[in-house]
C-alpha positions as CSV (number, residue, x, y, z in Angstrom):
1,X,-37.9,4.6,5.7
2,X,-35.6,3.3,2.4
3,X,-37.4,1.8,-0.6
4,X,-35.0,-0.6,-2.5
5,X,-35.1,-2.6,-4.8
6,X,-32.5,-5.1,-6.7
7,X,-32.0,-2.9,-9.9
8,X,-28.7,-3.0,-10.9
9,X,-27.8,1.1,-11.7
10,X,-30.9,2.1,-9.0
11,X,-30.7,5.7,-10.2
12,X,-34.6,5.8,-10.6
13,X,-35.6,2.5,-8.7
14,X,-34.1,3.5,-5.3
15,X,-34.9,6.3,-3.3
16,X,-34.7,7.6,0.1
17,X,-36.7,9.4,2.3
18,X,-34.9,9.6,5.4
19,X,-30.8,10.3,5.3
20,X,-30.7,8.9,9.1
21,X,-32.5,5.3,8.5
22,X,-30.3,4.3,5.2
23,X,-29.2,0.7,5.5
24,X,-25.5,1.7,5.1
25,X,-24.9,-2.2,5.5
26,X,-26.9,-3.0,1.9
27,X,-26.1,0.3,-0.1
28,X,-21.9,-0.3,0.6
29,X,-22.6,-4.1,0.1
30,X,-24.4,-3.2,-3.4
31,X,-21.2,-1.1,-4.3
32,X,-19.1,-3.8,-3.3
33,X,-20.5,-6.2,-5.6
34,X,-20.0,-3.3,-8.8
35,X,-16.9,-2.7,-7.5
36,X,-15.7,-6.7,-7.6
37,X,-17.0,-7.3,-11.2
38,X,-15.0,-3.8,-12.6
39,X,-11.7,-5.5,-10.9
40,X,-12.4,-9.1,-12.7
41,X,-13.3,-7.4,-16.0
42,X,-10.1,-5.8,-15.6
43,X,-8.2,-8.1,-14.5
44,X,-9.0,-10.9,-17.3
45,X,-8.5,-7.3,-19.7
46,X,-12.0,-7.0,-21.0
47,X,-11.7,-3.1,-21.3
48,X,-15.0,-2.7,-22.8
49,X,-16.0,-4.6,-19.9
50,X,-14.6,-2.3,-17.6
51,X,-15.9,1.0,-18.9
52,X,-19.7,-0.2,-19.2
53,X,-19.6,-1.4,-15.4
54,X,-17.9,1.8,-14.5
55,X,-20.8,3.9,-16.4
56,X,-23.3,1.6,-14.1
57,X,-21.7,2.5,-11.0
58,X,-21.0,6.6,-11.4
59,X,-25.2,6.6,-12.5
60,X,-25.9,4.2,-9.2
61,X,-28.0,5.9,-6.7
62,X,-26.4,3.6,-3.7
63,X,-23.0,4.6,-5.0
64,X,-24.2,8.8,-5.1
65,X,-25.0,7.5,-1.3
66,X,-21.9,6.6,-0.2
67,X,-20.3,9.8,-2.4
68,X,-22.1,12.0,-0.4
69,X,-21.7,10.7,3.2
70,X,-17.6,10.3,2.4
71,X,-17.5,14.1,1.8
72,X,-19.8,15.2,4.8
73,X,-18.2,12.6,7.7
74,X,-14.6,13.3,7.0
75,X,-12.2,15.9,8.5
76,X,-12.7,18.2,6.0
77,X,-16.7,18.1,6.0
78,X,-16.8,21.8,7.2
79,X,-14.5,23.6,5.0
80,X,-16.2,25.1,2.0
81,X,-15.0,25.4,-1.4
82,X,-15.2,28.7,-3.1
83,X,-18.9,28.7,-3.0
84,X,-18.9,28.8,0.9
85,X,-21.3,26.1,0.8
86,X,-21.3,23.0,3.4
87,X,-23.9,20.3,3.6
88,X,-24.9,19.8,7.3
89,X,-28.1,18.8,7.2
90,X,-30.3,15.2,6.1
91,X,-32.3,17.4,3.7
92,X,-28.9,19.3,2.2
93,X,-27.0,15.6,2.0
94,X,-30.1,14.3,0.0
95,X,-30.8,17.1,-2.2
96,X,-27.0,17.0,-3.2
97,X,-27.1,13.2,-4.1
98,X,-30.2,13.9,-6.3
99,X,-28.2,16.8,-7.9
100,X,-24.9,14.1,-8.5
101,X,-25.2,13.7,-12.4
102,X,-22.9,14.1,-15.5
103,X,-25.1,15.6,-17.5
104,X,-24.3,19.7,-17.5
105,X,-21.5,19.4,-14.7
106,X,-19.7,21.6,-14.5
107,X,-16.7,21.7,-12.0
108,X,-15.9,25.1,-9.9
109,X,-12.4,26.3,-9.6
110,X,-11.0,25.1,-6.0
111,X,-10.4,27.7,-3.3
112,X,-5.9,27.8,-2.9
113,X,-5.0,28.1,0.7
114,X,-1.3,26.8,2.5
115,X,-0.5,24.5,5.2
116,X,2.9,24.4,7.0
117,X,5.2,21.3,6.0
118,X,7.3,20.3,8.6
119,X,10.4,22.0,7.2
120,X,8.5,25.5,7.9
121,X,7.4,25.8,4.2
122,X,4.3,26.0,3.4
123,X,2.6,23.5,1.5
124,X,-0.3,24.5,-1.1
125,X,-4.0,23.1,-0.9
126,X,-6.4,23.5,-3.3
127,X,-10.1,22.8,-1.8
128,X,-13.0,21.5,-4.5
129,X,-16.6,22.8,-3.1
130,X,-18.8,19.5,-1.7
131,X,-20.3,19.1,-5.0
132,X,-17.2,18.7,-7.1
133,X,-15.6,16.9,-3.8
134,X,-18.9,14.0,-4.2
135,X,-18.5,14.1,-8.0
136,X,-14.9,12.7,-7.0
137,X,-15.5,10.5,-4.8
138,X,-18.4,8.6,-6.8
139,X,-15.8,8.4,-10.1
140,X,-13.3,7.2,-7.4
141,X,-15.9,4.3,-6.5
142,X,-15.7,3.1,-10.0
143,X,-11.6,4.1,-10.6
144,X,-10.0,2.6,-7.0
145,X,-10.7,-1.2,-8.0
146,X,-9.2,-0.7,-11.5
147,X,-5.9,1.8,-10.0
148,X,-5.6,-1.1,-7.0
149,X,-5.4,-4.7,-9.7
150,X,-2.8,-2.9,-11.6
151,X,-0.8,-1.0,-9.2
152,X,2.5,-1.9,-8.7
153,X,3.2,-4.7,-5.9
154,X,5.3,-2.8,-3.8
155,X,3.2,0.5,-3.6
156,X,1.5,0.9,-0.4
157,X,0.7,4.6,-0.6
158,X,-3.2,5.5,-0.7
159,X,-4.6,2.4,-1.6
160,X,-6.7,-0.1,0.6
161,X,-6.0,-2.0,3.3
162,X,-2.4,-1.0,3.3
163,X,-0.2,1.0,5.3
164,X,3.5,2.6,5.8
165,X,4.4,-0.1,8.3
166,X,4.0,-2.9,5.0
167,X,6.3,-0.7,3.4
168,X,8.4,-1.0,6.0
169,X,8.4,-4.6,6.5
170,X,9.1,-4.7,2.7
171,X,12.2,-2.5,3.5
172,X,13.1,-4.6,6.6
173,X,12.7,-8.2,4.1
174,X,15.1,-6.7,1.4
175,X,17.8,-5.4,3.7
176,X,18.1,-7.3,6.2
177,X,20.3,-10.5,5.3
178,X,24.2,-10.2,5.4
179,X,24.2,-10.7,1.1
180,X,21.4,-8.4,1.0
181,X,21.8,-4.7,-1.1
182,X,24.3,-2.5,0.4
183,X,23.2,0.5,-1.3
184,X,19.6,2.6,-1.4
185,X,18.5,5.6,-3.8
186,X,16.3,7.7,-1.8
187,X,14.0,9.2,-4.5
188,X,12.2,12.8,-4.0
189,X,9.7,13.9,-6.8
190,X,10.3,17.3,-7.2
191,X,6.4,19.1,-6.5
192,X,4.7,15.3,-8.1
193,X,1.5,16.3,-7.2
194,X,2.0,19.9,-9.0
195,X,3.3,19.0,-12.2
196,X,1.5,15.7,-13.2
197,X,1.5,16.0,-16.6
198,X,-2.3,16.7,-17.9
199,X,-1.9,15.3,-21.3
200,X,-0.8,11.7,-19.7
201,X,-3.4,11.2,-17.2
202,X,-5.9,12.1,-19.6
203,X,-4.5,9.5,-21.5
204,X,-3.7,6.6,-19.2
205,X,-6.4,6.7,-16.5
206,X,-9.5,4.2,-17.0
207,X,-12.4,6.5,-16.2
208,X,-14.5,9.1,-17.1
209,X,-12.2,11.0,-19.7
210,X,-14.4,14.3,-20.2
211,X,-14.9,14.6,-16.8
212,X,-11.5,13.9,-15.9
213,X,-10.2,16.5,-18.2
214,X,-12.7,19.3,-16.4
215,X,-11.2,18.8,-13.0
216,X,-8.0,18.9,-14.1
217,X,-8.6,22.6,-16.3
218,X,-10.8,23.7,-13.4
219,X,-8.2,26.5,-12.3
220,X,-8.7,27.9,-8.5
221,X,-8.7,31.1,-6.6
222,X,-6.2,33.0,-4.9
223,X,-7.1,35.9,-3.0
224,X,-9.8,36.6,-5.2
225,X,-7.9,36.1,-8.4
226,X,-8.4,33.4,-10.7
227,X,-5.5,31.2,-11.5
228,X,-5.6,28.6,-14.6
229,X,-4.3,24.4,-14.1
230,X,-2.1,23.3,-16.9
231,X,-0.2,20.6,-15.3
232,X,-0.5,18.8,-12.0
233,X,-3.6,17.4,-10.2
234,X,-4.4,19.6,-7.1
235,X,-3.6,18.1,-3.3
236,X,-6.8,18.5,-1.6
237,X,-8.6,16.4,-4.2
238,X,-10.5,13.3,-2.9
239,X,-9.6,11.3,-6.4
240,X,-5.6,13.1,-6.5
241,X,-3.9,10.8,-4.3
242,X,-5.3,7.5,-6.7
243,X,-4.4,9.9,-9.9
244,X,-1.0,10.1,-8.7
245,X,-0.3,6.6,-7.9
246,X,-1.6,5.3,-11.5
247,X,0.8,8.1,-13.0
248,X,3.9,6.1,-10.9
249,X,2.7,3.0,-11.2
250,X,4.8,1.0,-13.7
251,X,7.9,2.5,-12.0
252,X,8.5,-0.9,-10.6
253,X,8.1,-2.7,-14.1
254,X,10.2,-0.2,-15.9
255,X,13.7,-0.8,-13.2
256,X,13.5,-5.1,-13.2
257,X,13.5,-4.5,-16.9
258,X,17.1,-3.4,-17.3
259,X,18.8,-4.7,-14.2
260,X,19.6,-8.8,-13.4
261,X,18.6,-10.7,-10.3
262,X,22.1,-11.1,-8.5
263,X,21.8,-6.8,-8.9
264,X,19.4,-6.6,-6.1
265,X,17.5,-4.5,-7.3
266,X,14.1,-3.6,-4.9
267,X,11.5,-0.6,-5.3
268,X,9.4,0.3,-2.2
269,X,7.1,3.0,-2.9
270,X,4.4,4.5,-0.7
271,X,2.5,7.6,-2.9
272,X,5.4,9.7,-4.3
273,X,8.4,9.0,-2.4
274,X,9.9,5.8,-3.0
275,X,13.5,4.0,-2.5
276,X,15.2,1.2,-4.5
277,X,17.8,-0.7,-3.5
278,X,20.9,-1.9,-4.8
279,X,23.9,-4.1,-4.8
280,X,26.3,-1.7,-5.5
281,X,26.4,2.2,-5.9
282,X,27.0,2.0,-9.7
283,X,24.5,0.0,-10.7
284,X,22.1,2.6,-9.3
285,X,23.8,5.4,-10.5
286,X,24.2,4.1,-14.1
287,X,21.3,1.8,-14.4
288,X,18.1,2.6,-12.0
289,X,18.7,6.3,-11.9
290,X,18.8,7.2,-15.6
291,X,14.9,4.9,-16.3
292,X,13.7,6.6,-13.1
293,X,14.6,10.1,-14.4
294,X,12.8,9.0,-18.1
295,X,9.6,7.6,-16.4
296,X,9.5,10.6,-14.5
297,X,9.8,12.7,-17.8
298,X,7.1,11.2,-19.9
299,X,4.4,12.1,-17.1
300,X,5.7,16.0,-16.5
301,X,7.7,15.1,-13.6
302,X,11.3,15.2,-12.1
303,X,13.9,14.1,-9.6
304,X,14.9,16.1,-7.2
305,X,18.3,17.0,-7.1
306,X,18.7,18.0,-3.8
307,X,16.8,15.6,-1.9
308,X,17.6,12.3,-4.4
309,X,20.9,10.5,-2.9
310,X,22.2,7.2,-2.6
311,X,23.5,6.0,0.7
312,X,25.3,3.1,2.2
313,X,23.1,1.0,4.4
314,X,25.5,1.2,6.8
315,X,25.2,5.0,7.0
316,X,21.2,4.8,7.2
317,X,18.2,6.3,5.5
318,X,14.7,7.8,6.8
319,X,11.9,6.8,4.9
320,X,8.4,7.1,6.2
321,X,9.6,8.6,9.8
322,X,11.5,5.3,10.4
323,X,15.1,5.5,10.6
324,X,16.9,2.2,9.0
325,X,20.8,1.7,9.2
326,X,22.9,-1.8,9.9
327,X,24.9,-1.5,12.7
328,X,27.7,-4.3,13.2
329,X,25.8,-6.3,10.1
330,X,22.4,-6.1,11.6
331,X,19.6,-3.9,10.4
332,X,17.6,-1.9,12.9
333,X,14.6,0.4,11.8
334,X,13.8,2.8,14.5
335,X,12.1,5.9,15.1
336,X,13.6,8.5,12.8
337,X,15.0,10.8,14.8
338,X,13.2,14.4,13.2
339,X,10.1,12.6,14.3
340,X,11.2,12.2,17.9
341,X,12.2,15.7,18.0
342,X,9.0,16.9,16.4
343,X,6.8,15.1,18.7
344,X,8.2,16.3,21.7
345,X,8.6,19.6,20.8
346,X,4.2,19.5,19.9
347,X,4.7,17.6,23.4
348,X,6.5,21.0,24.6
349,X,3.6,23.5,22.7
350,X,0.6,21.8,24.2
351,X,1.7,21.9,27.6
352,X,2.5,25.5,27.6
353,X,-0.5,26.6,25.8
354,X,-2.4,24.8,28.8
355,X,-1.4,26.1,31.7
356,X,-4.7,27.1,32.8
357,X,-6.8,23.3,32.4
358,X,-7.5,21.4,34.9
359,X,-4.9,18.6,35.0
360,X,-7.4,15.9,34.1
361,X,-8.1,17.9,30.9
362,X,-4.4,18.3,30.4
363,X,-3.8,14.5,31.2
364,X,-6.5,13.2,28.6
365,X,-5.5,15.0,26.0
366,X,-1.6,14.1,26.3
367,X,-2.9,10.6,26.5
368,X,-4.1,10.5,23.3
369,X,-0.9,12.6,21.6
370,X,1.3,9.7,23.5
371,X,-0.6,6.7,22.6
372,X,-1.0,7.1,19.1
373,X,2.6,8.1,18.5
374,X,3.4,4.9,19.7
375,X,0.8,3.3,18.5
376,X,2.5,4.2,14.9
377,X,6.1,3.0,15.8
378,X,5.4,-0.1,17.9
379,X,6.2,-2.6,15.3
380,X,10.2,-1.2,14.7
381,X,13.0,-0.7,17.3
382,X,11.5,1.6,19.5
383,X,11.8,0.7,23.4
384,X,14.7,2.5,24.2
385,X,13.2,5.6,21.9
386,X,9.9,5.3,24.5
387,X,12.1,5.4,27.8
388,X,13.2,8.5,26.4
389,X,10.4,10.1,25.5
390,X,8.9,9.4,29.1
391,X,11.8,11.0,30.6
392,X,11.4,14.0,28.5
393,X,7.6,14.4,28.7
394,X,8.5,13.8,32.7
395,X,10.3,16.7,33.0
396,X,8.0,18.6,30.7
397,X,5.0,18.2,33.0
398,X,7.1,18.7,36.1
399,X,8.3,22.2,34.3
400,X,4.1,22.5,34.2
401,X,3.1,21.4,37.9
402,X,6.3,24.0,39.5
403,X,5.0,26.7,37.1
404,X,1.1,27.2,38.5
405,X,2.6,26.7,42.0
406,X,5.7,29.4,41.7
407,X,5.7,29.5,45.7
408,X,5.2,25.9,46.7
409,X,8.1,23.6,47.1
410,X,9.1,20.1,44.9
411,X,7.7,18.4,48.0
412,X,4.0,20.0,48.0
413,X,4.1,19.6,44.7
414,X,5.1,16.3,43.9
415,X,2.4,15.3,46.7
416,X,-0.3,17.2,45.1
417,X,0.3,15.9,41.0
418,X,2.1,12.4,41.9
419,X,1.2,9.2,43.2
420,X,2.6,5.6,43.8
421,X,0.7,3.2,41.1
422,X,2.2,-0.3,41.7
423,X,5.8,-0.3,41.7
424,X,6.1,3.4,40.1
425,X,6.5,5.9,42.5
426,X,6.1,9.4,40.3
427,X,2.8,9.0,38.1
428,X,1.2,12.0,37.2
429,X,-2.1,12.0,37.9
430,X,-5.3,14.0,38.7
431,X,-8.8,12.9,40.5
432,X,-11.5,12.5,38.9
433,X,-15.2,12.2,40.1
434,X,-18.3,10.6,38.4
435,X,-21.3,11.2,40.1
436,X,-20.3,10.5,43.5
437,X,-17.4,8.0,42.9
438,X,-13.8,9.2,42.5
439,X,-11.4,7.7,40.4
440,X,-7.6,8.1,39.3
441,X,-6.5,9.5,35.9
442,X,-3.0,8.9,34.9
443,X,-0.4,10.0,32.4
444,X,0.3,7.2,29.7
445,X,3.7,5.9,29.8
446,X,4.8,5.2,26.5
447,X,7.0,2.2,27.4
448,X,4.3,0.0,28.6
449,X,2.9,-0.2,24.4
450,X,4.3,-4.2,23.7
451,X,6.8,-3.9,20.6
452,X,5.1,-6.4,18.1
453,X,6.4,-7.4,14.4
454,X,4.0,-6.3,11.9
455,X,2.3,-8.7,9.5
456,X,3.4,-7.7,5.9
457,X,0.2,-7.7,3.3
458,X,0.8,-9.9,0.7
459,X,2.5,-8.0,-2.6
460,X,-0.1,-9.3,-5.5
461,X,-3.1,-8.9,-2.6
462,X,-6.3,-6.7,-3.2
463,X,-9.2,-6.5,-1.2
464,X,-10.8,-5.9,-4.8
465,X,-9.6,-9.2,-6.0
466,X,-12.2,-12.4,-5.4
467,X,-9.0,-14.2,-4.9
468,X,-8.0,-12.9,-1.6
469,X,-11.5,-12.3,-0.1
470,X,-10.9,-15.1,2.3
471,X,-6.9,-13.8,3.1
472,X,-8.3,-10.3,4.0
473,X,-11.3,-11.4,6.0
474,X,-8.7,-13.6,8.4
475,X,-6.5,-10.4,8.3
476,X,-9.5,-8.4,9.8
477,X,-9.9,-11.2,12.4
478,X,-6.4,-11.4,13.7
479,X,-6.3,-7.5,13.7
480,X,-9.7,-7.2,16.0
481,X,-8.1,-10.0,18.1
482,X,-5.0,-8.2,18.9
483,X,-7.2,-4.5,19.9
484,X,-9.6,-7.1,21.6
485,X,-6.4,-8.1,24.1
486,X,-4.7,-4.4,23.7
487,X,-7.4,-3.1,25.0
């Protein structure tokens, strides 16, 4: 059973007995309520305001709650920090919520291991234990409402309710007319998540400041060595991702400041890579570029030289695994092609590294792969992009079907692994029996996903904002609508 009551802070008042009977429905909704008043205290810039409300919420007992069960349900709930400890159990998740307080935290260095990036580097990761992972999330609680009212309009990286297909509408609104900008810097932050200056965010970020400042010095460890932070906040942290977008928010402020109107000048920015458009090459050579490169400076980071470089619309950019170029005038933003190439060659992988499944097993699990790769580019140009990629899984499964059957012919075969499903006559397939009914599995095609235009959040929109309470709850409804009749 949960004992609640209405105290505001509920870090005595509340307890729980029971992790698996919480009311998840009134702790999030008692959150929700701190979280509204810290975004109209800061958005009417009552600072003092601000930090009191943000004190209430990091000492709530609802909010330690929610800390806890974000860092034990999500992908990375059993990886351990350097301390090798996980929290798997009721009893661990509510000792460690009791254990959530400021006074005589002390953060542990986080454990350095790589991950492959798709150009075959490898990308470094530094893992907090769960303790220092729930400190972050609770401060990010009481931080997200504050980063998300004064975030830039046109970032869409890591912040609620939106997504890299509203960057792309953006991109699609701003270069899509015939008198629309010609010409688009493509900006890379050269290691932004590594070099953040320390000083700065100390400075500039509306939270905790002390306990800010021990995350940040925290170090980690590398093969058993420790390894001290001076700069940069590390990827693998739950609160990074917001850090970084307040250190690159303004961005947008800083370029309309020092170009004109009939310039053309647009910034679309999703985490750390961004583009801004242009009317003509020199004006974002000679104007943009140089306030970028400053902004960038004053926070510890850098452009770049390699991968910053400004193309001609007509010659086309990738941004966000979309491809977008004009061709004849019109703009078309399609799958980028190194994203068709990678799937297919995961596509490629999985079906060799099954060759022993059953076919059903091998059938569901492509499914998934398949679906939600379309899923992500079925709001651009991409129907001719899924013909293709059913023709080359086809072949790819056929390669799998002639393999386990070296001395069978195309004929036994294709009877045994195809069928005739409505008018198509070469569906791969497999049996499949429930109890004593049989049923038919078959391989998604990714040309029957409907191509459908994305609706573009609105700019100045937060979900924190009392304002749009009303535009996001009719967003919710029209997006259940559409999975209701997808699915």
């Amino acid at each position: 059973m949960t004992t609640v009551t209405q105290s505001l802070i509920g870090a005595s008042s509340a307890r729980v007995k029971i992790w698996n009977v919480i009311n998840w429905r009134e702790v999030e909704a008692h959150v929700r309520r701190l979280q509204l008043r810290i975004a109209k205290a800061i958005k009417i810039r009552r600072y003092g305001r601000v930090k009191s409300l943000q004190w209430l919420l990091t000492h709530s007992f609802f909010a330690k709650l929610l800390a806890v069960r974000r860092v034990t349900q999500n992908t990375g709930k059993n990886t351990p920090g350097v301390d090798r400890i996980v929290w798997k159990t009721p009893t661990q998740k509510l000792q460690a919520v009791e254990s959530l307080k400021r006074r005589g935290y002390s953060p542990q260095p986080l454990r350095r291991i790589y991950i492959p990036k798709k150009n075959g580097k490898l990308r470094p990761l530094g893992i907090p234990t769960m303790m220092d992972r729930s400190q972050q999330a609770l401060h990010l609680l009481a931080l997200e409402p504050v980063a998300d009212i004064l975030a830039d309009k046109n970032s869409y990286g890591f912040r609620p309710r939106r997504s890299t297909h509203d960057a792309m509408e953006q991109c699609f609104k701003i270069l899509v007319k015939k008198h629309s900008s010609q010409w688009v810097l493509e900006g890379d932050i050269k290691s932004c998540f590594d070099k953040i200056s320390h000083a700065w965010l100390i400075k500039h970020a509306m939270m905790d400041k002390e306990t800010l400042k021990k995350w940040l010095n925290a170090g980690y460890v590398e093969n058993n060595v420790f390894h001290c932070t001076d700069e940069g906040t590390p990827q693998g942290g739950i609160i990074s991702p917001t850090l970084a977008n307040i250190a690159l928010d303004g961005l947008e402020a800083a370029i309309k400041r020092v170009v004109r109107r009939k310039e053309k000048v647009h910034l679309v920015r999703y985490a750390d890579d961004f583009i801004v458009t242009g009317a003509t090459r020199e004006i974002l050579e000679s104007k943009v570029k140089p306030v970028i490169i400053d902004f960038m400076k004053e926070r510890g980071l850098e452009l770049s030289p390699e991968k910053t470089k400004i193309t001609h619309i007509d010659e086309g950019f990738d941004f966000l695994g979309f491809n977008a170029r004009k061709y004849g005038g019109k703009l078309f933003i399609k799958p980028a092609k190194k994203g068709i190439k990678s799937f297919l060659d995961d596509i490629r992988r999985t079906v060799k590294s099954m060759r022993a499944v059953k076919t059903e097993n091998l059938i569901k699990y492509l499914n998934v792969k398949i679906q939600g790769w379309v899923n992500y580019y079925r709001h651009c140009v991409a129907k001719a992009t899924f013909s293709y990629l059913d023709n080359s899984i086809f072949w790819i499964v056929w390669k799998w079907a002639k393999r386990r059957h070296q001395n069978r012919g195309a004929s036994w075969v294709r009877k045994r692994y195809y069928t005739t499903f409505g008018l198509r006559k070469w569906c791969f397939y497999s049996k499949v029996k429930t109890g004593k009914q049989e049923s038919r599995i078959l391989l998604t095609l990714a040309q029957h996903t409907k191509i459908e235009r994305h609706v573009q959040v609105r700019a100045e929109a937060s979900p924190y904002d009392p304002d749009f309470k009303e535009y996001f709850i009719k967003r919710e409804r029209e997006k259940m609508r559409k999975k209701k009749i997808a699915g």
